[in-house]
C-alpha positions as CSV (number, residue, x, y, z in Angstrom):
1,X,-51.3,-77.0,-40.8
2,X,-48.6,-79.6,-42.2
3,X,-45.4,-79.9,-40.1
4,X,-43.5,-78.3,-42.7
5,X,-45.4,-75.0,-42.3
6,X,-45.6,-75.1,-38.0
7,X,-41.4,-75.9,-38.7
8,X,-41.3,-72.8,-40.9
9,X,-43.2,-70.5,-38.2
10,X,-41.3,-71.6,-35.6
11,X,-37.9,-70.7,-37.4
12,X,-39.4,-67.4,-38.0
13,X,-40.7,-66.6,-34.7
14,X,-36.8,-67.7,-33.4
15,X,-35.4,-65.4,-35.3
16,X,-37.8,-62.8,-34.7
17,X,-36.9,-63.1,-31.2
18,X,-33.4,-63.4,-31.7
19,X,-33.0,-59.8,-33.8
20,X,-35.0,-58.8,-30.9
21,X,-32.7,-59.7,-28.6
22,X,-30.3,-58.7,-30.6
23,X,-31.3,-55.3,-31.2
24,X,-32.2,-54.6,-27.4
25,X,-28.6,-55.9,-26.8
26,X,-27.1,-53.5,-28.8
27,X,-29.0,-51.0,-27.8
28,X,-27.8,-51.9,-24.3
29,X,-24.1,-51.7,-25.4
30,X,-24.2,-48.8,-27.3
31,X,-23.8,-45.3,-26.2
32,X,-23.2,-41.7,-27.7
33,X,-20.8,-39.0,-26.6
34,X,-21.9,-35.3,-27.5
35,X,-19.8,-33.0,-28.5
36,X,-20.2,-30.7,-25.8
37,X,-19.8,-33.8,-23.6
38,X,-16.4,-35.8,-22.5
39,X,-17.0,-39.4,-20.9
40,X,-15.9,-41.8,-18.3
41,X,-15.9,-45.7,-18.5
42,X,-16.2,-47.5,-15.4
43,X,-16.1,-51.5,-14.3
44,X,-17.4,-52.2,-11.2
45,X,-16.9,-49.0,-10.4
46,X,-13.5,-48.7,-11.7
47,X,-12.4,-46.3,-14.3
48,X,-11.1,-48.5,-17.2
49,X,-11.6,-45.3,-20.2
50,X,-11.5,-41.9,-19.8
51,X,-11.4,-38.8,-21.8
52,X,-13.7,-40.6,-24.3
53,X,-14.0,-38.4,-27.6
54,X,-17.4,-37.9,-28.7
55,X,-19.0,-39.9,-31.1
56,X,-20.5,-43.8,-30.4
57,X,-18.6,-45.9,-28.7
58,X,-19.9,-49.5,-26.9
59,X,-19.6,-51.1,-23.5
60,X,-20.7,-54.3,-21.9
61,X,-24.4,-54.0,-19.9
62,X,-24.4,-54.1,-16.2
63,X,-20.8,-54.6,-15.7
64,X,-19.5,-51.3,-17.5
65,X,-21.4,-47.7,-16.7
66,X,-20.2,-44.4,-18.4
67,X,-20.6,-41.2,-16.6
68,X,-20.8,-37.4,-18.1
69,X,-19.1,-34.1,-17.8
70,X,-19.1,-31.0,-19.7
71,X,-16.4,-30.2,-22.1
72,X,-17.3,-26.6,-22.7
73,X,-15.8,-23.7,-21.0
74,X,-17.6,-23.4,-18.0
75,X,-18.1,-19.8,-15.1
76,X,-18.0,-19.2,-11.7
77,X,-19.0,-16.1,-10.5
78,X,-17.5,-15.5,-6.7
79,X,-19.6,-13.3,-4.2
80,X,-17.6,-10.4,-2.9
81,X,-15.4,-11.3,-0.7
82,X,-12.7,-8.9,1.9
83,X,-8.5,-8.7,1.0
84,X,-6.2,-7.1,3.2
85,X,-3.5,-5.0,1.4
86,X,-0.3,-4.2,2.2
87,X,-1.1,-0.8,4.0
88,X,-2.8,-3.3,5.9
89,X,-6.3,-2.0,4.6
90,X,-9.1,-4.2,3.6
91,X,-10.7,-4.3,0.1
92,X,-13.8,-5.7,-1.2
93,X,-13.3,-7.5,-4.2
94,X,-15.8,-9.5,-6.7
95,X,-14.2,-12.2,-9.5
96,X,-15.0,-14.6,-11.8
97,X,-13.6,-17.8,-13.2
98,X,-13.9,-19.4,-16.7
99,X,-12.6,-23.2,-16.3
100,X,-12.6,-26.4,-18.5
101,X,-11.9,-30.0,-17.0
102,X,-8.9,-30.9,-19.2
103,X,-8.4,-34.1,-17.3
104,X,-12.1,-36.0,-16.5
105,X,-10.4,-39.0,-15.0
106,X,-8.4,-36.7,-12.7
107,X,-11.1,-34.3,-12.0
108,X,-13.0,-37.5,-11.3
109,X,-10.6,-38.7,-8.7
110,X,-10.6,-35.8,-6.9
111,X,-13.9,-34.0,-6.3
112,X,-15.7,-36.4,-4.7
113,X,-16.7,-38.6,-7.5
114,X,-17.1,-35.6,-10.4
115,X,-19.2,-33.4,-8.0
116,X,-19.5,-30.2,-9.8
117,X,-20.3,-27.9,-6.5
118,X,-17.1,-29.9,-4.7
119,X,-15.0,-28.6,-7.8
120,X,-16.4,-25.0,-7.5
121,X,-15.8,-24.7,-4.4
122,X,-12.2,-26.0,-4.1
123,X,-11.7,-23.8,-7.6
124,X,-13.0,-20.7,-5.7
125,X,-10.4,-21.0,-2.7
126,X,-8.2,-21.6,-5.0
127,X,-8.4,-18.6,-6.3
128,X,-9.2,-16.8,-3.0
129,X,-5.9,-17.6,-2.0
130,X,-4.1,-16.3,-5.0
131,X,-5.6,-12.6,-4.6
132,X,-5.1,-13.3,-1.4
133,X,-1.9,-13.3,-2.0
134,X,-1.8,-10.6,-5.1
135,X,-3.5,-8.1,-3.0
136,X,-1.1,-9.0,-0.2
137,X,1.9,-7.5,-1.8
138,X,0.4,-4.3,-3.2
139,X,-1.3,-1.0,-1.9
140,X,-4.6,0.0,-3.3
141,X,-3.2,2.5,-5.6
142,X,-1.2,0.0,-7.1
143,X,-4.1,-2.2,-7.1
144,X,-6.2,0.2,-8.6
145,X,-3.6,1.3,-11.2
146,X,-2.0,-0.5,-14.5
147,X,-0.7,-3.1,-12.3
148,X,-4.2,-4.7,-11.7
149,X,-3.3,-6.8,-15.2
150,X,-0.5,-8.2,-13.9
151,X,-2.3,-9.4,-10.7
152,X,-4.8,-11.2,-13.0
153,X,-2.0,-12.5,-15.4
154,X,-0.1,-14.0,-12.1
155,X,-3.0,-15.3,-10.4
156,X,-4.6,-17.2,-13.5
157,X,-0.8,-18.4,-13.6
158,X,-0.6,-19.4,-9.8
159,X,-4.2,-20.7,-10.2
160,X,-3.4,-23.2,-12.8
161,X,-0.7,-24.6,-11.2
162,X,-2.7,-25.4,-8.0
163,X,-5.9,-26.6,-10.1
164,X,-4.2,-29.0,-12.3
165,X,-5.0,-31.2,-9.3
166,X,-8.2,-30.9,-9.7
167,X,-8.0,-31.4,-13.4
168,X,-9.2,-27.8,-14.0
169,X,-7.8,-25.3,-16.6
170,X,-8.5,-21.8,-15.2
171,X,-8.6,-20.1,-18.9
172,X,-9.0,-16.5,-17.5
173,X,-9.7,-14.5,-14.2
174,X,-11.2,-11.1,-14.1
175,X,-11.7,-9.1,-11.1
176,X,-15.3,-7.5,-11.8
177,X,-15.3,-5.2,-8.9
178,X,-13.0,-3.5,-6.2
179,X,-15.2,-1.5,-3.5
180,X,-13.9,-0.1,-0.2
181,X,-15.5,-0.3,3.1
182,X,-16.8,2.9,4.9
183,X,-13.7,3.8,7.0
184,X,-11.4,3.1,4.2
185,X,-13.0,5.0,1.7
186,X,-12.9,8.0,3.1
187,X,-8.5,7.6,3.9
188,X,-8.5,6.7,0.2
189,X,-10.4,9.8,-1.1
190,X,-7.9,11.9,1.5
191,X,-5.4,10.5,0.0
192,X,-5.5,10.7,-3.9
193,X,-6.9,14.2,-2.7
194,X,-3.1,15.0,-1.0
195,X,-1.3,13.6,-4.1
196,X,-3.0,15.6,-6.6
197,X,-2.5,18.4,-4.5
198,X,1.2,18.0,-4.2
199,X,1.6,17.5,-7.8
200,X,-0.4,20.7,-8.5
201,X,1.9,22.4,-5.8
202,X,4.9,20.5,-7.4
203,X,4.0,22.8,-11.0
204,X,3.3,25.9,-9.2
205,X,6.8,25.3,-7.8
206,X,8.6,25.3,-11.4
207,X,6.4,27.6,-12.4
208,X,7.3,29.9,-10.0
209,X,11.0,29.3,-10.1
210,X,10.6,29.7,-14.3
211,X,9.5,32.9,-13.5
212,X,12.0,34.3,-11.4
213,X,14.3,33.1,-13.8
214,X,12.8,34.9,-16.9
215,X,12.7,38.1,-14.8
216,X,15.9,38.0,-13.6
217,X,17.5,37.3,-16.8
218,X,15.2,40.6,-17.7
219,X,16.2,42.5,-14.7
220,X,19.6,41.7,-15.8
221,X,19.2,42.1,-19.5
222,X,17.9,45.5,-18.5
223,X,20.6,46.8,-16.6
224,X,23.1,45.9,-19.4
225,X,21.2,48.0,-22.0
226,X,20.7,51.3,-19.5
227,X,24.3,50.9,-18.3
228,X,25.6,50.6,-22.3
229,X,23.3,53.8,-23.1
230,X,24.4,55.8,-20.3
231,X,27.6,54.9,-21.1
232,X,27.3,55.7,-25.0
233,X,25.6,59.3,-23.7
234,X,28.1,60.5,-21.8
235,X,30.5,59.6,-24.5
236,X,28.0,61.5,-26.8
237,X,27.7,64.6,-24.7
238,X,31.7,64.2,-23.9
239,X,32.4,64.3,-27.5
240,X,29.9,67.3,-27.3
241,X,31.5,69.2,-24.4
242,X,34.7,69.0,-26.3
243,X,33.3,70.3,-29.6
244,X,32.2,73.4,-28.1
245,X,35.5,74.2,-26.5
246,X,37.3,73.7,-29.3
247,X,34.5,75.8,-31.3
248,X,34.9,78.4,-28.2
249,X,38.6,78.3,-28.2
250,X,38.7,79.3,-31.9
251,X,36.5,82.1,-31.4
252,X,38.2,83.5,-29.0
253,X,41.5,82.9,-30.6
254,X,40.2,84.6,-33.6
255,X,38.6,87.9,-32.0
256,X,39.4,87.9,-28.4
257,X,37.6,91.5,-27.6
258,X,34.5,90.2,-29.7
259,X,34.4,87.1,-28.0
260,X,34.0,88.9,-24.4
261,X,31.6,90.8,-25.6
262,X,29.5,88.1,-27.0
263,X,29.4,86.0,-23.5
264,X,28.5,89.2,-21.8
265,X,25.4,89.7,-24.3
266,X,24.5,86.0,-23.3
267,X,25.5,86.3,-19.6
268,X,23.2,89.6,-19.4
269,X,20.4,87.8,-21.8
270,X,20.7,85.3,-19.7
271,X,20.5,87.4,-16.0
272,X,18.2,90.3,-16.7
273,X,16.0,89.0,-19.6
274,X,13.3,87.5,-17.0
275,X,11.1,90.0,-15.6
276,X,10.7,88.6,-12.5
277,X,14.3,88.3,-11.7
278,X,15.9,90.6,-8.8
279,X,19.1,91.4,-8.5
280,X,21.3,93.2,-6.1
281,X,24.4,93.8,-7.4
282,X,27.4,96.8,-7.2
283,X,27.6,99.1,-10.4
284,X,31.0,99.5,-10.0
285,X,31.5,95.5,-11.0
286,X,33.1,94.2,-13.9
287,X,29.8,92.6,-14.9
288,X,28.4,95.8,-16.3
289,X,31.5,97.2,-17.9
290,X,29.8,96.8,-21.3
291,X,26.9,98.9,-20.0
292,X,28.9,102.0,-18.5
293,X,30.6,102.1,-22.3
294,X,28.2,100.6,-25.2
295,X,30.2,102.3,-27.9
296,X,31.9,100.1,-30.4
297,X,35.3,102.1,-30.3
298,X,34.9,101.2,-26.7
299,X,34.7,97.2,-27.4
300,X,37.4,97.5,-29.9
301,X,39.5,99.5,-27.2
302,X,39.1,96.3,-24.4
C-alpha cells in the first residue's frame, strides 16, 4: 500500500470517528419535551430553565440534567373523611380534585424536589381544611340543599389561593358523597320528617281557615236572602191583607144585610160542615139567627 493510500485511510477513519463523536455528542445534548410533558433544567443541581415548552431543546452533558412533570390535568380522589357542622353534627364526606402544576419550578421548590405523593398530600389538606371550613358554617340541610354549589365554588376559590404555593391550579372540586353516621342519621330523618309535617299542618291550616271563610260569607249570604224574602212576603201578604179589606169593605158598603149573611154561610160552613165536630152552644145566640128565620123577607128585614 503507497503512503498516499495508508494517508487517505487514515483521514477517513478520523473523520469517521469524529462524526461519531459527533453524533454521540449530540445525541448527548439533545433532548425532547412531550406535549403532555413540561421540563425543568438544572446545573449542578440548580434550576437554570423552567417551564420548558415542548419540543427539542439542548443542554450541556453531565453538567446540565432535565427533569419531568406532567402537564395534563391531573385527579385526586380523597377517602371519606368526618366534618363537623354547625349544629355541631358530624358528616361523612368523599371529594375529588382535578389539579395542573401551572408553575413546575415553584411546584419543584416546594414538594420535596417535585415529589408527586408530597404534592397530593399537602393538595388534600388543603382542601380538607377548606370543607372544613365550608361545612363549618352551615347545617346539613343547608349542606344538602342548593347551597352545596356555592361551597364547592368557594372552596375551589379558597383552595387556589392556598395551592398557588405549591404551584397547583385546583381546576374543579366535587364533593362525590355526603353520608351520615348511625346516631346522626336517624336525628336527620326525624327531622326532615317534623318539617314536612309542619308544612303539611301549615296547609291544613289555610285550608281550614279558607273554609270557614267561604261558609261564613255563605252563612251570611244566606241570611241576607231569607231575611229580604221574608221581608218581600210580608209585604206581599200586607198588600194582600189590605186588598181584602178594601174588597170586604165595599161589599159591605154596597149590601150591608147580604154581606152578614154571606159571613154567616161561611162562619157556619166553616163550624158545622165537619162531621166530627161537636159543639155546645145556646140556641138562643146570635150565631143562629139565620137559622131560627131562613126566609129571604127575613134577610132583607135585618
Amino acid at each position: 500500500m503507497s503512503m498516499m493510500d495508508k494517508l487517505n485511510t487514515s483521514t477517513l477513519k478520523i473523520i469517521g470517528i469524529s462524526a461519531g463523536v459527533l453524533v454521540v455528542a449530540l445525541y448527548a445534548m439533545a433532548y425532547t419535551v412531550d406535549q403532555r410533558q413540561q421540563a425543568i433544567k438544572f446545573r449542578f443541581r440548580e434550576i437554570v430553565e423552567s417551564n420548558i415548552v415542548p419540543g427539542l431543546h439542548f443542554r450541556i452533558p453531565i453538567m446540565e440534567q432535565v427533569a419531568y412533570f406532567p402537564s395534563q390535568i391531573l385527579s385526586l380522589e380523597s377517602s371519606s373523611e368526618r366534618f363537623l357542622t354547625s349544629e355541631k353534627k358530624y358528616v361523612q364526606v368523599d371529594f375529588f380534585v382535578k389539579w395542573r402544576i401551572e408553575d413546575v419550578g415553584k411546584f419543584y421548590r416546594s414538594t420535596s424536589g417535585g415529589s408527586m405523593q408530597d404534592a397530593t398530600s399537602r393538595l388534600e389538606d388543603i382542601m380538607k381544611d377548606g370543607l372544613r371550613n365550608e361545612f363549618s358554617k352551615r347545617t346539613i340541610e343547608e349542606a344538602l340543599s342548593a347551597q352545596r354549589a356555592q361551597i364547592m365554588q368557594g372552596l375551589k376559590t379558597k383552595s387556589n389561593e392556598a395551592s398557588k404555593e405549591l404551584g397547583i391550579e385546583v381546576v374543579d372540586v366535587r364533593v362525590s358523597k355526603i353520608d351520615f353516621p348511625d346516631q346522626v342519621s336517624e336525628s336527620v330523618y326525624e327531622r326532615m320528617r317534623s318539617e314536612r309535617k309542619r308544612v303539611a299542618q301549615d296547609f291544613r291550616s289555610r285550608g281550614k281557615e279558607e273554609a270557614e271563610k267561604i261558609q261564613a260569607a255563605a252563612d251570611r249570604e244566606s241570611t241576607i236572602i231569607l231575611a229580604e224574602a221574608y221581608r218581600d212576603a210580608e209585604r206581599i201578604r200586607g198588600e194582600g191583607d189590605a186588598k181584602s179589606a178594601e174588597i170586604y169593605a165595599k161589599a159591605y158598603q154596597a149590601d150591608a144585610a147580604f154581606y152578614s149573611f154571606y159571613r154567616s154561610l161561611q162562619a157556619y160552613r166553616g163550624s158545622l160542615g165537619d162531621n166530627s165536630s161537636v159543639m155546645i152552644l145556646d140556641p138562643s145566640m146570635d150565631f143562629f139567627r139565620y137559622l131560627k128565620q131562613p126566609q129571604p123577607n127575613a134577610v132583607a128585614a135585618q
